[in-house]
C-alpha positions as CSV (number, residue, x, y, z in Angstrom):
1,X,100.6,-100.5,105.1
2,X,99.5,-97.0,104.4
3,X,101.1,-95.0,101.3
4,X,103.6,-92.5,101.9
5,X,102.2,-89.0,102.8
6,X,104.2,-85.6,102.1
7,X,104.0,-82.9,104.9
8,X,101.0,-81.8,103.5
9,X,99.1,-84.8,104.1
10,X,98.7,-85.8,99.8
11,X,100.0,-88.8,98.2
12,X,102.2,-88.8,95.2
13,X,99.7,-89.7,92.7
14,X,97.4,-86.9,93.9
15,X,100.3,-84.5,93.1
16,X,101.4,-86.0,90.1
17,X,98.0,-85.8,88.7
18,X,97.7,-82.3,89.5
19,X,100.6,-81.1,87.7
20,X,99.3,-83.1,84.8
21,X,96.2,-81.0,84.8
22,X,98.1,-77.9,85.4
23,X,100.0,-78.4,82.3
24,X,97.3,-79.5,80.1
25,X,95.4,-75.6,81.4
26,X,98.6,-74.0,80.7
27,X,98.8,-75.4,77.3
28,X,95.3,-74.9,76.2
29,X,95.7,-70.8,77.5
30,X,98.9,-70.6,75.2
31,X,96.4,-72.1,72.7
32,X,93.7,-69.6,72.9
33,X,96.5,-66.7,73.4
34,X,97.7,-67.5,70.3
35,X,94.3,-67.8,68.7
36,X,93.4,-64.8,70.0
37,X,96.0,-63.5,68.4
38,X,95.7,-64.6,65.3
39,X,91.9,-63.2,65.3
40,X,93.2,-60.1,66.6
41,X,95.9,-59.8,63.9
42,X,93.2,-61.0,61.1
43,X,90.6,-58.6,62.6
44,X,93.1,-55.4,62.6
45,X,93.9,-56.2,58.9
46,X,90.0,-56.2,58.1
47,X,89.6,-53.1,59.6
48,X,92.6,-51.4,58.4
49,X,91.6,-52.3,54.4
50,X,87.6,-51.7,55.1
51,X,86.8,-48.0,54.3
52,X,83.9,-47.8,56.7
53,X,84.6,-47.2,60.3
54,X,84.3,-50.6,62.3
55,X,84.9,-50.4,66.3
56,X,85.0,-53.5,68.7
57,X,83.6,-53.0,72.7
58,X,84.5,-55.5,74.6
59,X,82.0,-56.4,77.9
60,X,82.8,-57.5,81.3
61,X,79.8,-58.3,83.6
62,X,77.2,-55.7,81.4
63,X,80.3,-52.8,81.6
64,X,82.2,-51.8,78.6
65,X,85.9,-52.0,79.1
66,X,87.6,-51.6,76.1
67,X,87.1,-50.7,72.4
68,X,89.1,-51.2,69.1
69,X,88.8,-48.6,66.6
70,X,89.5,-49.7,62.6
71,X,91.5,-47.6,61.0
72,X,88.6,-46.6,59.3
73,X,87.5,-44.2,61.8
74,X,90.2,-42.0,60.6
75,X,88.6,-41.1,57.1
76,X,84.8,-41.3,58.7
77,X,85.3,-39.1,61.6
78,X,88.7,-37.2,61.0
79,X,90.1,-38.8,64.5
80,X,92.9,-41.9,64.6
81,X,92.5,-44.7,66.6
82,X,95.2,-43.1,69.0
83,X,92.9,-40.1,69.6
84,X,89.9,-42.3,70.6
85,X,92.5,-44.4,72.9
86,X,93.4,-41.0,74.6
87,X,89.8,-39.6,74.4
88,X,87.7,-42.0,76.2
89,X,84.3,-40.0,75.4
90,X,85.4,-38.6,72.2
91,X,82.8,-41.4,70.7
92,X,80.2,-39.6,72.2
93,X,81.3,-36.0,72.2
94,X,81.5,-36.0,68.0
95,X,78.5,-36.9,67.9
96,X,75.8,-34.1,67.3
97,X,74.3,-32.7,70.0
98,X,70.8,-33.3,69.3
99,X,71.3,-36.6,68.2
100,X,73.5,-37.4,71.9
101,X,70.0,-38.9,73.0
102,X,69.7,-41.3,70.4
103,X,73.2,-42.5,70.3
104,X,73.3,-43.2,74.3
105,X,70.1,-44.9,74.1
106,X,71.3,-47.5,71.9
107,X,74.1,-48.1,73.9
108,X,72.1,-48.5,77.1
109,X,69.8,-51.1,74.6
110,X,72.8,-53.0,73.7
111,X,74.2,-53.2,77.2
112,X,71.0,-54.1,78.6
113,X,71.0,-57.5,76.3
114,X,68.9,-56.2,73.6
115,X,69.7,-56.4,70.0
116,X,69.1,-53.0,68.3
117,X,68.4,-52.6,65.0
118,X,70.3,-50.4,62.5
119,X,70.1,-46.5,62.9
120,X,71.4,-43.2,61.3
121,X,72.8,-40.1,63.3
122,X,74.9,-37.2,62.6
123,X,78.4,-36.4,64.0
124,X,80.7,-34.0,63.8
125,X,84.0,-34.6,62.3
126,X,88.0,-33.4,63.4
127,X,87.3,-30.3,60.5
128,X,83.7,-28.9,62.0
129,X,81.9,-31.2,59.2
130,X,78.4,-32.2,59.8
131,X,78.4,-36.2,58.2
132,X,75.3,-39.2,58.5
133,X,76.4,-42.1,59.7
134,X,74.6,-45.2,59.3
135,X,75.5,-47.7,63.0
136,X,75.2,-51.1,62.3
137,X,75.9,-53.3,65.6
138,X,75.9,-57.1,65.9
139,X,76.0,-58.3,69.7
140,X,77.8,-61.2,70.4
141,X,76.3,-63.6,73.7
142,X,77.7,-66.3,75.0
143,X,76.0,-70.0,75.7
144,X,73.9,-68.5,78.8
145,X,72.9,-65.6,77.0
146,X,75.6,-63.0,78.6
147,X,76.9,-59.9,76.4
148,X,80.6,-60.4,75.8
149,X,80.7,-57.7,73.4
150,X,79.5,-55.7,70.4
151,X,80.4,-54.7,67.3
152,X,79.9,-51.7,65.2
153,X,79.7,-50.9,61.3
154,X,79.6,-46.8,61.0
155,X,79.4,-46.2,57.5
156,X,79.2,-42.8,56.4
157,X,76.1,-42.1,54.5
158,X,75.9,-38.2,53.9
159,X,75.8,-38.3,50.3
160,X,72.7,-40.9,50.2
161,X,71.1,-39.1,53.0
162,X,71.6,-35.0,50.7
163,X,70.4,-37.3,47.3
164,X,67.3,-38.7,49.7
165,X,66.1,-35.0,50.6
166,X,66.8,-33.5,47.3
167,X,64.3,-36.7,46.1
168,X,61.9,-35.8,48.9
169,X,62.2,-32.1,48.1
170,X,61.5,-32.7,44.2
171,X,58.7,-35.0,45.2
172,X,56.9,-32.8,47.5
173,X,57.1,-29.6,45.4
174,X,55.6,-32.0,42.6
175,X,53.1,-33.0,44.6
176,X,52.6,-29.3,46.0
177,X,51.9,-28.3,42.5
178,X,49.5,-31.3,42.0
179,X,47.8,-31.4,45.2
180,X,46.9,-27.5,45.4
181,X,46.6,-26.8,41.7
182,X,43.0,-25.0,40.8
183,X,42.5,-27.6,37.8
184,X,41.5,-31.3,38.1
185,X,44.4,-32.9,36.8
186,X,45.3,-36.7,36.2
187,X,48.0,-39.2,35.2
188,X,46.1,-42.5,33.3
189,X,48.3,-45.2,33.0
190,X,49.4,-47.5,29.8
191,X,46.6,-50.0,31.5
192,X,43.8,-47.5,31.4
193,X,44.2,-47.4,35.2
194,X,44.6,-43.7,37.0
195,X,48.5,-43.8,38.2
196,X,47.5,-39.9,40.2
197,X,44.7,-37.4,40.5
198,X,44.7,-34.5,41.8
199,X,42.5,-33.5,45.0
200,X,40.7,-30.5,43.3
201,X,38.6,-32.9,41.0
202,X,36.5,-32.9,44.3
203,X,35.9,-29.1,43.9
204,X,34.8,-29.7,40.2
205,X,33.1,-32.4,40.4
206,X,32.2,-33.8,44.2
207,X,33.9,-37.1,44.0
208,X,37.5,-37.8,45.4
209,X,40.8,-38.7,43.9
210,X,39.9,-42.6,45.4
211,X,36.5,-41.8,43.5
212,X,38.2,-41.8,40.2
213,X,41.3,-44.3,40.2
214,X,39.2,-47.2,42.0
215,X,36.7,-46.8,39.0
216,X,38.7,-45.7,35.6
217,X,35.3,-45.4,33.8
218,X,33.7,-42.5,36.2
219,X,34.6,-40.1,33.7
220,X,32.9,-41.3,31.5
221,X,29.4,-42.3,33.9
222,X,29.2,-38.6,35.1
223,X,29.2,-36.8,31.4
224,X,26.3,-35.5,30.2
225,X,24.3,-37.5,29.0
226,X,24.1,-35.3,25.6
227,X,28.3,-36.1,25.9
228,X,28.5,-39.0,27.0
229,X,29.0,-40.9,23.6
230,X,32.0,-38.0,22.7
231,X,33.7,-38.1,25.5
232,X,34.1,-42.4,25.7
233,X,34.9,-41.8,22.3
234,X,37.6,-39.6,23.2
235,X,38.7,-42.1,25.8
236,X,38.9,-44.6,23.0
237,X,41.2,-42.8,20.7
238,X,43.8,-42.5,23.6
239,X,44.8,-45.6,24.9
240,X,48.0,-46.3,22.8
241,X,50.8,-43.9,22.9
242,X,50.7,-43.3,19.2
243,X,47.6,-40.8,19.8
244,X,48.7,-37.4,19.6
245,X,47.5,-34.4,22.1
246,X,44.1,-33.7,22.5
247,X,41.6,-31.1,23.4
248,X,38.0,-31.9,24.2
249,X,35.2,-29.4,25.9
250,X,32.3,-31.3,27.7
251,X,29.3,-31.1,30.4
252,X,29.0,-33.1,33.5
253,X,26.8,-33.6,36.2
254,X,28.3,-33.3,39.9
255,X,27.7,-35.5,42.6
256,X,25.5,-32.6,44.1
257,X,23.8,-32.6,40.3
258,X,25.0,-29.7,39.1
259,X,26.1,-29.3,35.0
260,X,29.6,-28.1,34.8
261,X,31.5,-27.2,31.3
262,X,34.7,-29.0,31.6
263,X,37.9,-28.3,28.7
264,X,39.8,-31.3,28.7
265,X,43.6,-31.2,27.4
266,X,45.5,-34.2,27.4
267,X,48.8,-35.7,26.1
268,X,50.9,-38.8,25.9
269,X,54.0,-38.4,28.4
270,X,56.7,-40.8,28.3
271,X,60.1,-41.9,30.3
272,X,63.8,-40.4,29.6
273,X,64.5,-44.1,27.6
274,X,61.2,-43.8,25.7
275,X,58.8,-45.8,27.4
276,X,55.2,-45.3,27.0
277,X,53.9,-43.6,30.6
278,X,50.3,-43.5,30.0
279,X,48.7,-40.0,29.4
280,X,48.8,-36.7,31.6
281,X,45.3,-34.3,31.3
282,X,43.9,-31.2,32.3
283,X,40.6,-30.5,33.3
284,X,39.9,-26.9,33.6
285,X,36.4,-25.9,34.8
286,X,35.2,-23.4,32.4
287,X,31.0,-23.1,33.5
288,X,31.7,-19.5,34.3
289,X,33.5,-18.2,31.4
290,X,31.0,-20.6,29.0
291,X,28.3,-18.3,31.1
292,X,29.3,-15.0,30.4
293,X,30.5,-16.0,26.4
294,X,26.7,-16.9,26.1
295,X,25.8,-13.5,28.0
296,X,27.8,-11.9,25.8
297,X,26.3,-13.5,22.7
298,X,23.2,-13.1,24.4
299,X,23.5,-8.9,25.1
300,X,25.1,-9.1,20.8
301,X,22.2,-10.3,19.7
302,X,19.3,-7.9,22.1
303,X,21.7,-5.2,20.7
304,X,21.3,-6.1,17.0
305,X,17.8,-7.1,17.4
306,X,17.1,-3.5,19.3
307,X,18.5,-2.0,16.5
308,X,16.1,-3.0,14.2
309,X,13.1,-3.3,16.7
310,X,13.7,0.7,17.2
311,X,13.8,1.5,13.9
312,X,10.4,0.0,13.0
313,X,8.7,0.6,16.2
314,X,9.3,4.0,15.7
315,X,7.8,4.2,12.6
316,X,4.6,1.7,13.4
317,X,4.0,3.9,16.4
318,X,3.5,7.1,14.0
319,X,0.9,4.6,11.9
320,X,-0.7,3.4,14.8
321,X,-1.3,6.7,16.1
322,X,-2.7,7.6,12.6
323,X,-5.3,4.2,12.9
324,X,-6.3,5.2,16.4
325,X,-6.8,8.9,15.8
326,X,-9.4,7.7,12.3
327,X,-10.7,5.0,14.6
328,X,-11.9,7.7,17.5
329,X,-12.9,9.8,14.8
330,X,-15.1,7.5,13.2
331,X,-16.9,6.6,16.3
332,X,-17.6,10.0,16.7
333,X,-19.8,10.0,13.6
334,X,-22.0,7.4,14.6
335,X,-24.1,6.4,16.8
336,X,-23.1,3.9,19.7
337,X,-26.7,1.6,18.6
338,X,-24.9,1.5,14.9
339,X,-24.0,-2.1,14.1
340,X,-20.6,-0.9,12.8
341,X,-19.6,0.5,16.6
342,X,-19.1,-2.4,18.3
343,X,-16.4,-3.3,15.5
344,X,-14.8,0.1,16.0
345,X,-14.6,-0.4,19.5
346,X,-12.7,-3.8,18.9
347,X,-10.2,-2.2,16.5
348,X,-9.3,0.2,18.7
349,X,-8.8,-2.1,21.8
350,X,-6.5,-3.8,19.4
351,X,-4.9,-0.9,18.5
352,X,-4.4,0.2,22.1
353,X,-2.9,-3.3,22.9
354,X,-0.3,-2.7,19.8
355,X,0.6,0.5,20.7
356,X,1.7,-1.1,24.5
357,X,3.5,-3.4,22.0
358,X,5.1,-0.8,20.4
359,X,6.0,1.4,23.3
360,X,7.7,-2.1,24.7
361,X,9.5,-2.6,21.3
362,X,10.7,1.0,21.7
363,X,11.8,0.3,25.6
364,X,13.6,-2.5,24.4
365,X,15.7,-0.7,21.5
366,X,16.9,1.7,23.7
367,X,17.8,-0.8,26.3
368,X,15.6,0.2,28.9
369,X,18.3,3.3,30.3
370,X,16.7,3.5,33.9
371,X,15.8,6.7,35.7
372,X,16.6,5.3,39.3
373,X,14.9,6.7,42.3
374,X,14.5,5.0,46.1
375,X,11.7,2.6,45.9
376,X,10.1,0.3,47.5
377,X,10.1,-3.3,45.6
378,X,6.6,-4.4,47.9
379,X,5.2,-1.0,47.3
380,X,6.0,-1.8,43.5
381,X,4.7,-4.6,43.4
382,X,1.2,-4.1,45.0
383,X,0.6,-1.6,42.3
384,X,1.3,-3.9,39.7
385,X,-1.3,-6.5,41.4
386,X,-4.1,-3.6,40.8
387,X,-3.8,-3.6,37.1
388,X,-3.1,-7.0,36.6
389,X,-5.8,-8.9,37.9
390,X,-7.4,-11.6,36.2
391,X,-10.3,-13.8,35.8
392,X,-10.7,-17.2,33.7
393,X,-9.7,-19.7,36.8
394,X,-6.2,-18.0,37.0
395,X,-5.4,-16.4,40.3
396,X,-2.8,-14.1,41.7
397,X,-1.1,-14.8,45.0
398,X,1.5,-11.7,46.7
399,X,3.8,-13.1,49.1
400,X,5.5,-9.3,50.2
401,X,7.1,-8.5,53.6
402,X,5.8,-6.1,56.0
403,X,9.2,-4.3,55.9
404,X,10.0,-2.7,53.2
405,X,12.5,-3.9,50.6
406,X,14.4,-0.9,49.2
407,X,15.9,-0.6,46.1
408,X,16.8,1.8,43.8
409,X,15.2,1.7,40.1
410,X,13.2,3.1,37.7
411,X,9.9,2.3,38.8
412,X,8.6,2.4,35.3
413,X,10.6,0.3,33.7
414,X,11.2,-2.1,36.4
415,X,6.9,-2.0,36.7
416,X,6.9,-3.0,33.3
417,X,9.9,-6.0,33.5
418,X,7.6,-7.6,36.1
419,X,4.7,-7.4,34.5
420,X,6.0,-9.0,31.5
421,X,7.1,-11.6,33.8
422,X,3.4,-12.1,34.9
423,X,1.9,-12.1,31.5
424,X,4.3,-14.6,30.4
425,X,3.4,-17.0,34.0
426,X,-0.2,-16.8,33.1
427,X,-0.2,-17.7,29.2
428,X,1.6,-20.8,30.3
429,X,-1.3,-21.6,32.5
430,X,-4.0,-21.9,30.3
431,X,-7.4,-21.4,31.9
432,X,-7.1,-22.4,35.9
433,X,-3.8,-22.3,37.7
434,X,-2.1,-19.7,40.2
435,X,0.8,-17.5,40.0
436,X,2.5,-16.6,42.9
437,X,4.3,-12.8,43.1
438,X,6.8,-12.6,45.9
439,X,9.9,-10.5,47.6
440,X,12.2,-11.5,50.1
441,X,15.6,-10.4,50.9
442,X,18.7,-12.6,50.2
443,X,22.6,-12.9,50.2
444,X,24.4,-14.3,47.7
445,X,27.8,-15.9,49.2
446,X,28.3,-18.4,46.8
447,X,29.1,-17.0,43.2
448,X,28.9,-20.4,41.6
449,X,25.7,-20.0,42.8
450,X,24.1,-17.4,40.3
451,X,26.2,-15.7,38.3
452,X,26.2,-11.9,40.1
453,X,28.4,-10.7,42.6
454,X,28.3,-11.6,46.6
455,X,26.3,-8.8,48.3
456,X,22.6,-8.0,49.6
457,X,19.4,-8.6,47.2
458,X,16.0,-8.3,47.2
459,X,14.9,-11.2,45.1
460,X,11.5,-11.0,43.0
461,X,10.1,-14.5,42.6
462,X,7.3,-15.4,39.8
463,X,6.0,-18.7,40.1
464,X,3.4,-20.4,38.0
465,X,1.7,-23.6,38.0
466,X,1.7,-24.0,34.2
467,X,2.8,-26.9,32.3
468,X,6.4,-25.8,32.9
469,X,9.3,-25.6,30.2
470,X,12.0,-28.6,28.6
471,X,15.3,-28.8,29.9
472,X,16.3,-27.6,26.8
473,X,14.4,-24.5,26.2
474,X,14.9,-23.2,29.8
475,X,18.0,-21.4,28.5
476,X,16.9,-19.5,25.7
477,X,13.3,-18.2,26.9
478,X,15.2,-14.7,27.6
479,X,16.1,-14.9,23.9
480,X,14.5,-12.2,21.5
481,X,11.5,-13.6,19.9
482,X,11.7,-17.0,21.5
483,X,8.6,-19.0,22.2
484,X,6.9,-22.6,23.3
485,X,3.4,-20.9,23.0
486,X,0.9,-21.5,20.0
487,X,0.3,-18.4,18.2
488,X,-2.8,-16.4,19.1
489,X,-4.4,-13.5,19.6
490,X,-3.7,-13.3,23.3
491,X,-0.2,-14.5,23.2
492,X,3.1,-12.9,22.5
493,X,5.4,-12.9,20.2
494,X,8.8,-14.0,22.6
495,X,9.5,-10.3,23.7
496,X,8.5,-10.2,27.1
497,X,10.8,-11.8,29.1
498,X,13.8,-10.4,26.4
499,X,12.7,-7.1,27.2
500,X,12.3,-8.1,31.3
501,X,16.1,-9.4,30.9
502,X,17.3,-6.1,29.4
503,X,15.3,-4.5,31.5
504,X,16.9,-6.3,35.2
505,X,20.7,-5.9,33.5
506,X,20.7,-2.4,33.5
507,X,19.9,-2.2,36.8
508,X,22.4,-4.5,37.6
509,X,20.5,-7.2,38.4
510,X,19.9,-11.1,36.7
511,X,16.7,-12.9,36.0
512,X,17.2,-16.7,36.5
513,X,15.0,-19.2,36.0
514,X,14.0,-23.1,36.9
515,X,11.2,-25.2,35.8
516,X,10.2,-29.2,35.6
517,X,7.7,-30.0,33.0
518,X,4.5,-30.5,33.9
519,X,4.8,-28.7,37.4
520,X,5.4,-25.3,36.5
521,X,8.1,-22.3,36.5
522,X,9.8,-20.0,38.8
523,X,11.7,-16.7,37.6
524,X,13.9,-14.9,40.0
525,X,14.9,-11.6,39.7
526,X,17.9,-10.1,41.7
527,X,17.9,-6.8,42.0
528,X,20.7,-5.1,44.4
529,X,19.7,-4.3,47.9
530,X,20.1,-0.3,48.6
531,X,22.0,-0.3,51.9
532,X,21.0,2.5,54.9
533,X,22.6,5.7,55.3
């Protein structure tokens, strides 16, 4: 017999069992209510003792439809919860303008699914205040991955944020002042290792700041070899922090190859707690000003040596006038057949060559004071090849422009500056070689280059292809009285190119020179270029 059916058609075990199962749902939902209120309560009495500002969104199907406020928010921002509760976009409207972007952005991340990392933004509090916050979320998914919501962690970080560009501030004006500084400067650590150097040790010496700290020794490799021994030396004496501060002058050869003077001051540097840092130096180029201290030495000495060149000059001319006057007498009085006239006749040619001698020694006491005039320095120079040709395997080459080089200069003295120039080029020959006279106009851009100022010059070259001069000597050949060549009776006595120097400053021009042993010299003089009217 079938069971009884209600009016519905279902048995009483059907119904039974369904108000069994509606009790056990209703049970476990006052369950998790009163779970969900304890983790409410528990979560409001975190965020009410946390001082940072921790907010709660709550998701339903990717839309936000509520948020919690900690009573943090209150001392972050200035607003209560309450005011957030009544101000549904007052979340976004503190925040600052230009930062609006950000901030929406990483809420369209979030409710997207994504998991955002950490960021920092500005808002503006209740009183007008400008504050960082620091927005720390933490997304929380369910089993299939769905957003249920997402908490926040604004902490305000203003103070961290001011101390991070006052760092930032202090460490770029440091490095403003160590980056463009003129000297090379450098910070060597306690391990002998470069902690910092600056970028102008490129401009002083052609190798980088990467140069120099991935090889602590360079230093060292590119002094002079005449220096090298002092400065590793000095090296030596500073690598503990007992060593007191030190000062050390020094050559050294550029990548390019060029010698530079460098003045090295360096001292021990050490932390506020006393701690041993390494060693903090200077390196101040100083090729120009050891240039024009050896000028001046230089112009001291001519000056002094004038001095006394004058005074004797003066009075050997009168006696040499006295000797050649006697000697043109005499060969008056005999005959030229007489045995004795060929002997007068080489006494006087002696004589005639020490009175040039003299007249030069005179030039040179007085400095050579120029009578300038327009001239030509091609013109010049083709006069100068007339009474200066020469036989005994040495020959004379002129390189001069058709157009003409004007300057403006005694021709005289200037005559006699070259000449000197070309007397000195062919007693370094010997007997077969060739000397080569040439003009050309330049400009000097550079001053590093030769020590003159930038401008137009007409530059008078001298080349020889004599044995050439040491490394050495090449600075002092425009010294008084300096000289490589054996004595003799057609050599000079070291005043030619002094006098040619003198002679080339007071028309405010230099002489320079280079040479390589064995293949000859060149000598340069730069004379200044008289512009058009």
């Amino acid at each position: 017999m079938d069971e009884e059916k209600t009016a519905n058609g279902e048995t009483p075990y059907e119904i039974a069992y369904l108000r069994v199962l509606v009790a056990d749902l209703e049970n476990r939902n006052r369950q998790t209510e009163e779970l969900m209120r304890i983790v409410t309560e528990q979560y409001r009495r975190i965020t009410e003792v946390v001082s940072d500002y921790i907010f709660s969104v709550h998701i339903i199907d990717g839309n936000p439809v509520e948020t919690i406020h900690g009573r943090g928010c209150l001392a972050v921002t200035g607003y209560a919860p309450e005011e957030f509760v009544a101000s549904s976009m007052l979340w976004i409207n503190m925040v600052f303008e230009q930062d609006r972007a950000l901030v929406l952005k990483h809420v369209s991340d979030i409710l997207s699914g994504k998991d955002p990392a950490p960021f920092e933004h500005r808002i503006v509090r209740k009183d007008g205040a400008v504050r960082w916050v620091r927005n720390t979320p933490a997304c929380q998914f369910d089993s299939s991955g769905k957003l249920l919501a997402y908490d926040g962690l604004i902490q305000d970080v203003t103070e961290r944020r001011r101390a991070e560009e006052a760092l930032h501030k202090s460490e770029q004006k440091y490095r403003i002042i160590a980056d463009f500084t003129y000297d090379w400067e450098e910070w060597l650590g306690p391990d002998r290792h470069y902690i910092a150097v600056s970028p102008s040790c490129k401009r002083v010496t052609g190798y980088t700041p990467d140069d120099f700290i991935a090889d602590p020794g360079l230093v060292t490799a590119i002094a002079h070899p005449s220096d090298r021994a002092v400065v590793a030396e000095h090296y030596r004496k500073i690598e503990n922090s007992v060593a007191e501060p030190q000062q050390l002058d020094f050559r050294i050869i550029t990548k390019t190859g060029d010698e530079r003077w460098i003045s090295h001051r360096c001292q021990p540097v050490f932390s506020d707690d006393g701690e041993w840092l390494g060693r903090r130096a200077s390196n101040h180029d100083i090729t120009r000003r050891r240039k024009l201290t050896e000028e001046l030495l230089k112009a001291r000495e001519m000056e002094a040596v004038g001095i006394l060149a004058g005074g004797i000059a003066h009075d050997f001319n009168n006696l040499i006038t006295a000797i050649l006057g006697n000697i043109s007498s005499a060969k008056t009085r005999i005959k030229p057949g007489d045995a004795a006239f060929p002997l007068l006749t080489k006494a006087e040619e002696a004589g005639l060559r020490t009175r040039d001698l003299t007249q030069q020694l005179i030039v040179f006491s007085r400095r050579g004071t120029p009578v300038k005039t327009e001239l030509s320095a091609g013109g010049m120079l083709k006069k100068i090849s007339v009474t200066e040709r020469t036989g005994n395997g040495i020959r004379l080459k002129y390189v001069i422009p058709e157009a003409p080089l004007l300057i403006e200069a005694d021709e005289g003295l200037l005559s006699l500056a070259i000449r000197n120039l070309i007397i000195n080029a062919r007693e370094a020959i010997g007997e077969k070689g060739l000397v080569t006279i040439s003009a050309d106009k330049v400009t000097v851009i550079d001053k590093d280059e030769i020590e003159i100022s930038r401008g137009d010059y007409v530059r008078i070259s001298v080349r020889d292809t004599g044995i050439g001069i040491p490394a050495e000597n090449i600075d002092r050949i425009f010294d008084p009285y300096f000289t490589t060549k054996a004595a003799g009776p057609q050599k000079g006595i070291g005043l030619g190119l002094a006098i040619a120097y003198s002679i080339v400053a007071n028309h405010d021009g230099i002489i320079t020179a280079e040479s390589e042993t064995g293949k000859g010299t060149a000598v340069y003089v730069y004379l200044p270029a008289l512009k058009k009217k």
